[in-house]
Backbone as a printed PyTorch tensor [residue, N CA C, xyz], in Angstrom:
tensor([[[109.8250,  98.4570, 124.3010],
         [109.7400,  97.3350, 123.3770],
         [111.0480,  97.2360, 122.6240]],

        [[111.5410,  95.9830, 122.7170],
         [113.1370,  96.1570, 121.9000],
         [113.2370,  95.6980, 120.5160]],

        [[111.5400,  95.1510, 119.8790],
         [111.6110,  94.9060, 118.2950],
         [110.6680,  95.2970, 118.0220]],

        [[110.7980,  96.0630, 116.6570],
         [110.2020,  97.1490, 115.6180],
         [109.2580,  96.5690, 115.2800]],

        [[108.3230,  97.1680, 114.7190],
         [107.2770,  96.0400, 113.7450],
         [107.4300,  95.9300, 112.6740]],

        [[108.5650,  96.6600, 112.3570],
         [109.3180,  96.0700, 110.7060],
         [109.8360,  94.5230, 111.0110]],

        [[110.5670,  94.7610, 112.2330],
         [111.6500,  93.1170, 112.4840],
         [110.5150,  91.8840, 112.9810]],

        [[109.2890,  92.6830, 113.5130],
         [107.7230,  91.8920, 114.1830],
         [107.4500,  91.0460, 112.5720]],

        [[107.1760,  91.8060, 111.4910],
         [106.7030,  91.5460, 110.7250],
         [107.6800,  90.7140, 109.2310]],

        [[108.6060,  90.8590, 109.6270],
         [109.8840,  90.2340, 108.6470],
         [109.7300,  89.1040, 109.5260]],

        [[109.6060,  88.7010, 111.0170],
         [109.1630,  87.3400, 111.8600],
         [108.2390,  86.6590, 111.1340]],

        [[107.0930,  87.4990, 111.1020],
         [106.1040,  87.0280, 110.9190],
         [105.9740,  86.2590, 109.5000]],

        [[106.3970,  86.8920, 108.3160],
         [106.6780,  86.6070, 106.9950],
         [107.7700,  85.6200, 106.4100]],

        [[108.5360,  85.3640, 107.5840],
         [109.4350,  84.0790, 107.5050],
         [108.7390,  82.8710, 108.2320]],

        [[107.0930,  82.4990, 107.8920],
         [106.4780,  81.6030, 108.6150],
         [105.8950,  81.1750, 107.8220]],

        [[106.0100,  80.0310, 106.7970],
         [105.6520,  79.4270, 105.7960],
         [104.0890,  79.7590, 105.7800]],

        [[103.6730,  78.6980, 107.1010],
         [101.9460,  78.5750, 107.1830],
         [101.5220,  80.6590, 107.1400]],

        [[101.7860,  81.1950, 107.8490],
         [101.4680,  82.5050, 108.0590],
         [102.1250,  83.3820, 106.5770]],

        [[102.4840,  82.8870, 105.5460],
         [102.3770,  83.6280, 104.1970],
         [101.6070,  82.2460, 103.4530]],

        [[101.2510,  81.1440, 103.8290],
         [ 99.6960,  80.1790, 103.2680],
         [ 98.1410,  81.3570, 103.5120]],

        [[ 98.7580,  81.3020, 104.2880],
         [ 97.1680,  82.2520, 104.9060],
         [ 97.2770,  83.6650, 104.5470]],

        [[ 98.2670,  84.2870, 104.4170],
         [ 98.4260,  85.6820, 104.0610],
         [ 97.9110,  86.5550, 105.5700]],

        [[ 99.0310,  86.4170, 106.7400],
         [ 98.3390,  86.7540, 107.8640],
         [ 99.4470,  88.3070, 108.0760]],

        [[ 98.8740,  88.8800, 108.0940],
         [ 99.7020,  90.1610, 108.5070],
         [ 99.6550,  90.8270, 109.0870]],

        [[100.9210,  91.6070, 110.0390],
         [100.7630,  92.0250, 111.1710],
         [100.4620,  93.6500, 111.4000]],

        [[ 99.0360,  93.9180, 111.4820],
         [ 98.9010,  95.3750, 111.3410],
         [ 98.9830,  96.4150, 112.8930]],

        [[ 99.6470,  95.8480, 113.7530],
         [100.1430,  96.7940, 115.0080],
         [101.1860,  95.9210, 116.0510]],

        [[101.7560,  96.7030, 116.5850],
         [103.0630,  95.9250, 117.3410],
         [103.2420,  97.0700, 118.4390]],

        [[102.6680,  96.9420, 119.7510],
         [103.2540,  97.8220, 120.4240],
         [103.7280,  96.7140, 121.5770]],

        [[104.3690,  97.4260, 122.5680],
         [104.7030,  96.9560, 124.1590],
         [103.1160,  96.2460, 124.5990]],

        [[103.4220,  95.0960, 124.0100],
         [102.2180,  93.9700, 125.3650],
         [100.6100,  94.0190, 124.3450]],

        [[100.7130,  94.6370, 122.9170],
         [ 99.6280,  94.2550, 122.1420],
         [ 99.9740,  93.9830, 120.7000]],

        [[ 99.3740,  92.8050, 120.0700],
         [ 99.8030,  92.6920, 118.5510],
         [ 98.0990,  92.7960, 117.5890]],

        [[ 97.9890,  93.1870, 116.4790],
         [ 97.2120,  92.5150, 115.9230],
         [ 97.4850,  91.8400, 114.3470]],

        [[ 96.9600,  91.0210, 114.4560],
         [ 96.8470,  90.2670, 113.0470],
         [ 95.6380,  90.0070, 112.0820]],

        [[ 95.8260,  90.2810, 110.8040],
         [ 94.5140,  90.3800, 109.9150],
         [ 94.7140,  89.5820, 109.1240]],

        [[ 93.6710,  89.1560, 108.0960],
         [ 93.1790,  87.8070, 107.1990],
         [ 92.5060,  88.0020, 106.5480]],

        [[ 92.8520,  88.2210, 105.1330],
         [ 91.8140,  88.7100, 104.3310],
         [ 91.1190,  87.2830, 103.9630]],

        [[ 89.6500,  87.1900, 104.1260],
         [ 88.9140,  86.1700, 104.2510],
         [ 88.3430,  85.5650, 102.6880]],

        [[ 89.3960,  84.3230, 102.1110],
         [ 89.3560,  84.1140, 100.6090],
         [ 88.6710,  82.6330, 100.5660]],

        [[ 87.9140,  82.2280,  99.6470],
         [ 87.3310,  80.9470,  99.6560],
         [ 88.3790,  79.5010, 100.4260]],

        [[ 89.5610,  80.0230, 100.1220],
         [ 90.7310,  78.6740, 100.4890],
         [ 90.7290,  78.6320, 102.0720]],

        [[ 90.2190,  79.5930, 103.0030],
         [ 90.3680,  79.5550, 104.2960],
         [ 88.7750,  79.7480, 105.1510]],

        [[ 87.7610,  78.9050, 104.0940],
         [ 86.5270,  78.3430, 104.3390],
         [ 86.2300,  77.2650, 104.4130]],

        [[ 85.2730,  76.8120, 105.4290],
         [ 84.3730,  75.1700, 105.6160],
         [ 83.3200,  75.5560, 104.2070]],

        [[ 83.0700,  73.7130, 103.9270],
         [ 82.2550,  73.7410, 103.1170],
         [ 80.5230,  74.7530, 102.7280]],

        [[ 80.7160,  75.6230, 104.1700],
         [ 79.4500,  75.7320, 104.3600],
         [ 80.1910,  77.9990, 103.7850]],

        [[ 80.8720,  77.5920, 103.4370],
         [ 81.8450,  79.1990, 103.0620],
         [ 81.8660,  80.1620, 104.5000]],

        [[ 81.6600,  79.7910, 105.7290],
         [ 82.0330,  80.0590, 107.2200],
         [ 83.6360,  80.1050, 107.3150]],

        [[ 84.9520,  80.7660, 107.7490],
         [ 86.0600,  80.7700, 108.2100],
         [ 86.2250,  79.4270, 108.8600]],

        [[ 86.8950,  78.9210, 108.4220],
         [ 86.9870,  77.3990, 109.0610],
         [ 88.2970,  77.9830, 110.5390]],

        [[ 88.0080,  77.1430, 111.6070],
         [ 88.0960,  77.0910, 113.1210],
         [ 89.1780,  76.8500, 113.5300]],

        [[ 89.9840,  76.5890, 111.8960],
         [ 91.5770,  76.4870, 112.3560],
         [ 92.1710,  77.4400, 111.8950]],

        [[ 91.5280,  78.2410, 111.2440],
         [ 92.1130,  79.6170, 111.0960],
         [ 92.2850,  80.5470, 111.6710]],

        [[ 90.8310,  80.8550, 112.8920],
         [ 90.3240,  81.3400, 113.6450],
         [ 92.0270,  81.5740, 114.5760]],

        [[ 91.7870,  79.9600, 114.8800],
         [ 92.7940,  78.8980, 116.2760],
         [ 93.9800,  79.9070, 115.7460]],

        [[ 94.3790,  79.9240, 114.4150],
         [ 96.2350,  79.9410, 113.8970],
         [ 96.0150,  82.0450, 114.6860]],

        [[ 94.7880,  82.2800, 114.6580],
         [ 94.6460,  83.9700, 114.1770],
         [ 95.0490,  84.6640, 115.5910]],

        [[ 94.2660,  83.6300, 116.5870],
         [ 94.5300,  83.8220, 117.9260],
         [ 95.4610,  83.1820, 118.4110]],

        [[ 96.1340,  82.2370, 117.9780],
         [ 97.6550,  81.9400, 118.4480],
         [ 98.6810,  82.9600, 117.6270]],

        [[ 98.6540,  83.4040, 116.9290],
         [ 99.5370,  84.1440, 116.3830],
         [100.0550,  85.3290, 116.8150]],

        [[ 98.6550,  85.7700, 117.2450],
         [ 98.4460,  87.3160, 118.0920],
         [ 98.5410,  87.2010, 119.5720]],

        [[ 98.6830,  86.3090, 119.7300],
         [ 98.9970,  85.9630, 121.5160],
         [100.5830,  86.1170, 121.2870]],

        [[100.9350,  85.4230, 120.5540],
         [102.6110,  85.4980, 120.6400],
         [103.0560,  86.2540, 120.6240]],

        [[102.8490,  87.2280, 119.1900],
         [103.2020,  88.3060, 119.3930],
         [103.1350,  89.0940, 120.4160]],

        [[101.8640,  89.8110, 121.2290],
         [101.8250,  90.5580, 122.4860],
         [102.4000,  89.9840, 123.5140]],

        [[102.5230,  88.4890, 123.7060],
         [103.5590,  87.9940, 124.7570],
         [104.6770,  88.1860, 124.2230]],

        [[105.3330,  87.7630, 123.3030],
         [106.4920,  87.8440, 122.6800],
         [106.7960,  89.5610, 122.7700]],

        [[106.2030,  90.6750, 123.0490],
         [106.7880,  92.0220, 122.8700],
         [107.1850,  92.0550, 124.0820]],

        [[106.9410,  91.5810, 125.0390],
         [107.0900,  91.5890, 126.4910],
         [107.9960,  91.1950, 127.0560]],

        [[108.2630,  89.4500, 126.7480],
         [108.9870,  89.0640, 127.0760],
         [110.2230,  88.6010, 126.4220]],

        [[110.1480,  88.7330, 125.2670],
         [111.4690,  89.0680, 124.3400],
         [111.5880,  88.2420, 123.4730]],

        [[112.5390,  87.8690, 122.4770],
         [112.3710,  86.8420, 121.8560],
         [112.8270,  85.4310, 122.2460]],

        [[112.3150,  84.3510, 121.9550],
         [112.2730,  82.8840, 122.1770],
         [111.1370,  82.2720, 122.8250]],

        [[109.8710,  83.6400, 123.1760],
         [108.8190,  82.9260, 123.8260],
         [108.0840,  82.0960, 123.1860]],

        [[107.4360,  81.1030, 123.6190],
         [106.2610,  80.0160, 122.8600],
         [105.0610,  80.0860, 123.1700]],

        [[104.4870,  79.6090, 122.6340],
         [102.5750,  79.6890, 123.0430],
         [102.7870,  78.0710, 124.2530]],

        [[102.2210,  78.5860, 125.2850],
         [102.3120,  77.3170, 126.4390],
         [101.0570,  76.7910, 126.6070]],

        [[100.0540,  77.6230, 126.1710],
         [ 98.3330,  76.9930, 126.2790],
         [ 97.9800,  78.1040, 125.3990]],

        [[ 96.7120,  77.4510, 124.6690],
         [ 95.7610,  78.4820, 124.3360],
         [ 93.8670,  77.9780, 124.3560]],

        [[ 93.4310,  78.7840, 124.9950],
         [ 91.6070,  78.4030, 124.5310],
         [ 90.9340,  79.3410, 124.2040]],

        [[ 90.1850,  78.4430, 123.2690],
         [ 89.1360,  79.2930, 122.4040],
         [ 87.9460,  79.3200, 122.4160]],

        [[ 86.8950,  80.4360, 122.7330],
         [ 85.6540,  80.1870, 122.6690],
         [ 85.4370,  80.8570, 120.7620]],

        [[ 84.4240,  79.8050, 120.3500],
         [ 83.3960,  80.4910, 119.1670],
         [ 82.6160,  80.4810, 119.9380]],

        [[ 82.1380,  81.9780, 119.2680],
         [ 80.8090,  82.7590, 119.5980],
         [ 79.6130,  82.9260, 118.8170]],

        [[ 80.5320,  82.8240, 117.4860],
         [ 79.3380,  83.0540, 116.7530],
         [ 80.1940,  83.1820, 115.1830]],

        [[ 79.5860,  82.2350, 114.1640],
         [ 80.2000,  82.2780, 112.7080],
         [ 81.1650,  83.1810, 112.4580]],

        [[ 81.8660,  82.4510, 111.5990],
         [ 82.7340,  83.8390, 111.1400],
         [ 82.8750,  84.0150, 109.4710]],

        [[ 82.2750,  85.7940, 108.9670],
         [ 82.3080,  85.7110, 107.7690],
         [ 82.3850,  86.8820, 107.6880]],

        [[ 82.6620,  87.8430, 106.5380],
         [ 83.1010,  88.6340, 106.0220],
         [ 84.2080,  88.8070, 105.1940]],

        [[ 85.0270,  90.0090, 105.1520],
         [ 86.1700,  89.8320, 104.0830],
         [ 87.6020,  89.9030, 104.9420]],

        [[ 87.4460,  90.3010, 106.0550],
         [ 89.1220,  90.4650, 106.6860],
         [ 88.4650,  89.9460, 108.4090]],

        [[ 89.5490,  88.9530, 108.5870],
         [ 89.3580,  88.3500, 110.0970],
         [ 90.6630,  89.0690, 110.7260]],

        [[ 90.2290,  89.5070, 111.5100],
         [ 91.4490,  90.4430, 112.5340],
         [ 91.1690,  89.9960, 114.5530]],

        [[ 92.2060,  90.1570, 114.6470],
         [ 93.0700,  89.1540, 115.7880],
         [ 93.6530,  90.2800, 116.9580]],

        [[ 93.0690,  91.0160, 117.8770],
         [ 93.6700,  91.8750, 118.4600],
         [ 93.7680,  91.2810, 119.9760]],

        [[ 95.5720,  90.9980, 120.0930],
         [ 95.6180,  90.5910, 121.8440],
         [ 96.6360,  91.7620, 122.2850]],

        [[ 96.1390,  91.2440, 124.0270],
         [ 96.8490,  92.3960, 124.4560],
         [ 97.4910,  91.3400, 125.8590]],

        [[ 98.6830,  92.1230, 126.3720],
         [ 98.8320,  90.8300, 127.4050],
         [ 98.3410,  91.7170, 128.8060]],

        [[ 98.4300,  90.4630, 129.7010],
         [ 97.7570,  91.0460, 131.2390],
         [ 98.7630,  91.0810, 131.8230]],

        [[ 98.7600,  89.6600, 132.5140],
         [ 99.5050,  89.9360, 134.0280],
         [100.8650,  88.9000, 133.7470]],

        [[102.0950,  89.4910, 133.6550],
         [103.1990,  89.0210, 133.7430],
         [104.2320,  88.7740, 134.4780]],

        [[104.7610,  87.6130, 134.7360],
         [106.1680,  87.7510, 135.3300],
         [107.1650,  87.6450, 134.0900]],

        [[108.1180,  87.3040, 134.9970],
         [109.4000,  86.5080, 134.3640],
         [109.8010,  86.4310, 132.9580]],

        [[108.7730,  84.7750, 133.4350],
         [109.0090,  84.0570, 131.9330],
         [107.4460,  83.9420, 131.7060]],

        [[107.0020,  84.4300, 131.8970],
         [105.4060,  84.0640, 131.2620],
         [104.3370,  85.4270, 131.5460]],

        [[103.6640,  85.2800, 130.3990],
         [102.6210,  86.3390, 130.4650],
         [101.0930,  85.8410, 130.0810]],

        [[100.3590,  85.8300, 130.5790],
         [ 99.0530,  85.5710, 130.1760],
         [ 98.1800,  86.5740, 129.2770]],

        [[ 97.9550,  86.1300, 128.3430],
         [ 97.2140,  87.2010, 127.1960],
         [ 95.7900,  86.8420, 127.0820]],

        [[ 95.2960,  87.9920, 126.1800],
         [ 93.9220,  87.6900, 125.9120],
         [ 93.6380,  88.2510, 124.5410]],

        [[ 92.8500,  87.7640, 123.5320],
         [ 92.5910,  88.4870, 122.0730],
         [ 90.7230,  88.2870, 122.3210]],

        [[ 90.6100,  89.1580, 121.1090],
         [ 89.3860,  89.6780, 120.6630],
         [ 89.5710,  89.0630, 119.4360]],

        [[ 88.5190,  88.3790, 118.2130],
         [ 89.0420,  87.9700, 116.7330],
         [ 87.2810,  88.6460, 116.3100]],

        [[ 87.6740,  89.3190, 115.4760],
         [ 86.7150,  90.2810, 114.8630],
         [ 86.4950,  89.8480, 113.2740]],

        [[ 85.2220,  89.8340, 112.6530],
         [ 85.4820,  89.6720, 111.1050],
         [ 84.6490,  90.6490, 110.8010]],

        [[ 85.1780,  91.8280, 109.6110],
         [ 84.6560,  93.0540, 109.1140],
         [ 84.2280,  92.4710, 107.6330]],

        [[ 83.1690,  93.1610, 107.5100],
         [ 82.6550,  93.1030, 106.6150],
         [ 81.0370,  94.2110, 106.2330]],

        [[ 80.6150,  94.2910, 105.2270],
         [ 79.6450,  95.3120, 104.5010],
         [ 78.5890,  95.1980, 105.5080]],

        [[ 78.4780,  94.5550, 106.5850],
         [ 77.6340,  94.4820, 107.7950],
         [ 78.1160,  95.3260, 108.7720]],

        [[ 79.5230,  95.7130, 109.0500],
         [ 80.5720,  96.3230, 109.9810],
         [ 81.5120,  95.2930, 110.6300]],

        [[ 81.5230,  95.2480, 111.6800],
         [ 82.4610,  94.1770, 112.7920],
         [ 81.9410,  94.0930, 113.6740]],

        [[ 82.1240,  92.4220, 113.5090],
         [ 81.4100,  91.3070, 114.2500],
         [ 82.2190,  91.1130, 115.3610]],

        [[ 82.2800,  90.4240, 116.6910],
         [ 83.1730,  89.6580, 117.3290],
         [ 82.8340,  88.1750, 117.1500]],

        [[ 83.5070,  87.3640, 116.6390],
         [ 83.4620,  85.6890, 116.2290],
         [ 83.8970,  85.1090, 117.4290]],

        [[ 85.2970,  85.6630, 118.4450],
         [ 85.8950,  84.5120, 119.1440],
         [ 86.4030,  85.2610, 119.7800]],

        [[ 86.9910,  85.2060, 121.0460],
         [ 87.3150,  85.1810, 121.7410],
         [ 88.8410,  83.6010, 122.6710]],

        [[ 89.7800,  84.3960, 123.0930],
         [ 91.0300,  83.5310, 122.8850],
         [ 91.5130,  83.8950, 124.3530]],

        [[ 92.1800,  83.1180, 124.9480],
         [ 93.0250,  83.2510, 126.3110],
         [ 94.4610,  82.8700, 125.7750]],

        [[ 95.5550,  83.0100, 126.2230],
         [ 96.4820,  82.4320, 126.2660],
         [ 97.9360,  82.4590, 127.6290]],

        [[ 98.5110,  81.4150, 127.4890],
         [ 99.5520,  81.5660, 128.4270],
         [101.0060,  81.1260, 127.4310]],

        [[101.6590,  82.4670, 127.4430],
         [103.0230,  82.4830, 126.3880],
         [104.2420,  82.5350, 126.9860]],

        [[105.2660,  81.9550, 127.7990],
         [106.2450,  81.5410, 128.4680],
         [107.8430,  81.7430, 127.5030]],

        [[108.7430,  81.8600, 128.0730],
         [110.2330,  81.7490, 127.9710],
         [110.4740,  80.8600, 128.3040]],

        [[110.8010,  79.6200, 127.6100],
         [111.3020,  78.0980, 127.7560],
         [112.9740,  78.1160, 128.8310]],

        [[112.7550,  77.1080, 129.4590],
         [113.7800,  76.8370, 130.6780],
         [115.4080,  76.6180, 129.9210]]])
């Protein structure tokens, strides 16, 4: 891996929306990232559920990263889909991808998005992605 998760996370913290949300990057290895969310009324649907674009930002974020350890820096998110599975609530939403099968310029990833809370950890969602090196 040729960037630290000090330099992962000084990335990460130079991302306006991703210090809105307070998203931080708690692992960085070769081909896995994760990202956590401490779960505050401002990043809830009316119904106090994790609203679905947070979810979306939690699992695009963490795709990049694990593609991005791989394939170096300048990669982009080229697709992403999301299944909800099931509500998301508790106090910290966490984002763990890992990548699969790579060439080149592209790696296909996959995350897990978990929300912990005084119940334990849930799985909410589930994420695919395809993260590429632009031409």
């Amino acid at each position: 891996m040729a960037v630290s998760i000090e330099a992962a996370r000084r990335l990460l913290a130079s991302q306006p929306f991703s210090v809105l949300v307070g998203a931080r990057l708690t692992a960085f290895t070769d081909g896995a990232a994760t990202i956590e969310i401490d779960i505050r009324e401002e990043l809830t649907q009316h119904d106090g559920l994790v609203h679905c674009g947070v979810l979306a930002f939690a699992a695009d974020t963490a795709l990049i990263f694990a593609g991005g350890s791989v394939l170096g820096a300048g990669a982009l998110t080229g697709g992403v889909n999301i299944s909800y599975l099931r509500p998301a609530r508790g106090t910290t939403l966490r984002a763990h991808a890992v990548t699969g099968e790579t060439t080149g310029r592209r790696a296909e990833c996959r995350a897990e998005l978990t929300t912990l809370g005084p119940g334990g950890q849930t799985v909410v969602a589930t994420a695919t992605g395809t993260i590429a090196l632009p031409r």
